[in-house]
KEKE-3310 file (N, C-alpha, C; in steps of 0.2 Angstrom, whole numbers, plus 5000, padded with zeros to 4 digits):
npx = (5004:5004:5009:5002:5014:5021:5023:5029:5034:5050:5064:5077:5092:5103:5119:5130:5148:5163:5177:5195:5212:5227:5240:5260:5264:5253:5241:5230:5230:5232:5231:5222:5229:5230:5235:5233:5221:5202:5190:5173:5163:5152:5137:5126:5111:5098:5082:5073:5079:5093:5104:5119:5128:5145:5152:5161:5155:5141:5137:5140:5132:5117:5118:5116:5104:5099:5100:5093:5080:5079:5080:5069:5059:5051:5059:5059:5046:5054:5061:5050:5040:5022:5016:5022:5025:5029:5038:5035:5043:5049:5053)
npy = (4994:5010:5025:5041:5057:5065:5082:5087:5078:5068:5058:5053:5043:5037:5033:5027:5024:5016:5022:5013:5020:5017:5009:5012:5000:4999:4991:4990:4997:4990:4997:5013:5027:5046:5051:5040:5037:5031:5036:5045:5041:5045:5043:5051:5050:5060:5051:5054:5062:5056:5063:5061:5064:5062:5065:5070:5075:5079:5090:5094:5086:5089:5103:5099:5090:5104:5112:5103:5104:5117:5118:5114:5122:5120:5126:5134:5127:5118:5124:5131:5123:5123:5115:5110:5116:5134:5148:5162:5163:5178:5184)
npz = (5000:4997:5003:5003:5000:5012:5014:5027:5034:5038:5035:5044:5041:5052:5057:5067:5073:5079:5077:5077:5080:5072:5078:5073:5066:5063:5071:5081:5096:5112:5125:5121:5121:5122:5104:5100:5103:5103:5090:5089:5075:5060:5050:5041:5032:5021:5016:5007:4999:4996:4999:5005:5025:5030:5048:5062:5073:5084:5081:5069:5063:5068:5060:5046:5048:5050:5037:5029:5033:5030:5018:5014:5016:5031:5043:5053:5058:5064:5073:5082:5088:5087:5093:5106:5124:5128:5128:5116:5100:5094:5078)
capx = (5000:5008:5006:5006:5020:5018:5030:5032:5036:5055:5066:5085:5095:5108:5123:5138:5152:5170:5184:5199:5219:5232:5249:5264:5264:5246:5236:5226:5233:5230:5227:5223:5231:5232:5233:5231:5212:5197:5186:5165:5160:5144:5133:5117:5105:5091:5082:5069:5085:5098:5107:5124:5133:5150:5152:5163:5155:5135:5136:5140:5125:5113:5118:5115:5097:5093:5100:5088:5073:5077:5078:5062:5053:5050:5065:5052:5042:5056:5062:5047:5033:5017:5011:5027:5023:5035:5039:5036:5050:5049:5055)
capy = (5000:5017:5031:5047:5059:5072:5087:5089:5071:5067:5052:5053:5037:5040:5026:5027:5018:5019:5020:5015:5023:5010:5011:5013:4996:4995:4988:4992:5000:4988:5001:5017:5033:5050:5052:5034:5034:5029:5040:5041:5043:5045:5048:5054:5051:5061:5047:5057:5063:5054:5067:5060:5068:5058:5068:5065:5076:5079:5099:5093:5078:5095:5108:5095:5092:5111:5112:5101:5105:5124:5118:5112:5127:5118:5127:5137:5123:5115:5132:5134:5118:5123:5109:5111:5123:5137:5156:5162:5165:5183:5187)
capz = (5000:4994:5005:5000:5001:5017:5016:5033:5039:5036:5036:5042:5041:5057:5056:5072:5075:5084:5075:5080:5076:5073:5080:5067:5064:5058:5074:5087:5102:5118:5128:5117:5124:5117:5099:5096:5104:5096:5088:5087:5066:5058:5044:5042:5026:5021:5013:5004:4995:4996:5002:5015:5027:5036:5052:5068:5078:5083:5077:5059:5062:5068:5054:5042:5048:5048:5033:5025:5034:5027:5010:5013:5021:5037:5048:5057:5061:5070:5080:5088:5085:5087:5099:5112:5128:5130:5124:5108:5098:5089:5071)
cpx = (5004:5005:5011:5012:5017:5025:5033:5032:5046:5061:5071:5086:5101:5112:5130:5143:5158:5174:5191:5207:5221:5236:5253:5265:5256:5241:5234:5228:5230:5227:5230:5223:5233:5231:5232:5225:5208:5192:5177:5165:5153:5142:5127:5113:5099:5086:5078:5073:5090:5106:5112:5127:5140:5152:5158:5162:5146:5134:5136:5131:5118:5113:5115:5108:5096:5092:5095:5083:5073:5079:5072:5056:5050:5056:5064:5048:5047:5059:5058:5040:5027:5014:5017:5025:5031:5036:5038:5043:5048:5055:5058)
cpy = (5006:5022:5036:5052:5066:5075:5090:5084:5070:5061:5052:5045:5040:5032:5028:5023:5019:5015:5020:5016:5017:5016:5011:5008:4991:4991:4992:4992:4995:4993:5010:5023:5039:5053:5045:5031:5035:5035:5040:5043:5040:5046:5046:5056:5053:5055:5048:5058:5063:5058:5063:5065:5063:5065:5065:5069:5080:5088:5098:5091:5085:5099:5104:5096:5099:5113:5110:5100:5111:5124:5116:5113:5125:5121:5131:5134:5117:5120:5131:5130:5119:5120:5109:5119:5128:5145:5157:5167:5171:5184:5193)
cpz = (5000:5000:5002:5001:5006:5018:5021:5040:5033:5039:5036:5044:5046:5057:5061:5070:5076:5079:5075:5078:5076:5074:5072:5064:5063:5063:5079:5091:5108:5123:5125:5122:5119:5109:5096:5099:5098:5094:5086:5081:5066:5052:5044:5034:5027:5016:5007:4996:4993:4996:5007:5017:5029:5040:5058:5073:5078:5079:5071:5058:5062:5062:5046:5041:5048:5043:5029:5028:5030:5023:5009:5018:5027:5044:5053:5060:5065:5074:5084:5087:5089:5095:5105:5118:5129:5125:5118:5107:5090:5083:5073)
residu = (UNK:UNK:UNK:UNK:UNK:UNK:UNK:UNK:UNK:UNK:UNK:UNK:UNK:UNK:UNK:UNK:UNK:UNK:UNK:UNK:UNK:UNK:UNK:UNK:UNK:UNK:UNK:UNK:UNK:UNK:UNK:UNK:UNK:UNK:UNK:UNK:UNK:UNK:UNK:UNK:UNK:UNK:UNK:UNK:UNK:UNK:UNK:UNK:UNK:UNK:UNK:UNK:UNK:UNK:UNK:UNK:UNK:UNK:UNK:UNK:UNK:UNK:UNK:UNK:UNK:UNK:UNK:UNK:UNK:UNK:UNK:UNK:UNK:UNK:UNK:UNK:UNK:UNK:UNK:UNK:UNK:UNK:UNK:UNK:UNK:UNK:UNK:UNK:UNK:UNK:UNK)
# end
């Protein structure tokens, strides 16, 4: 059953995972210290649009989604959603 297309439902794909340095002989640090600890990576598809990002830190993973909400006229209705209690946010 096909549903229809709602321009203000949107679908990211979020994918983590720890990556970790090698030492100078190409393996994994028994116990990683310093510049040879692991790192969190990510990436984040719009799936509407196939749009990816690779990020390795949530600021990128956020810019991204606001980015493509305010390509897609909705970046005002995530600032300040309707149905949430709390201050309104003036223009």
């Amino acid at each position: 059953m096909d549903t229809p297309f709602d321009p203000h439902r949107y679908l990211f794909v979020v994918r983590l995972w720890l990556e970790a340095s090698l030492n100078a002989d190409g393996r994994v640090p028994a116990v990683p210290t310093g510049e040879n600890c692991s790192q969190w990576r990510g990436s984040v598809e719009n799936v509407v649009t196939s749009q990816r990002l690779y990020f390795t830190s949530l600021a990128e993973l956020n810019d991204f989604i606001l980015l493509q909400l305010g390509e897609q006229g909705d970046l005002k209705a995530l600032i300040q959603p309707e149905d949430m209690p709390g201050p309104a946010i003036q223009n």
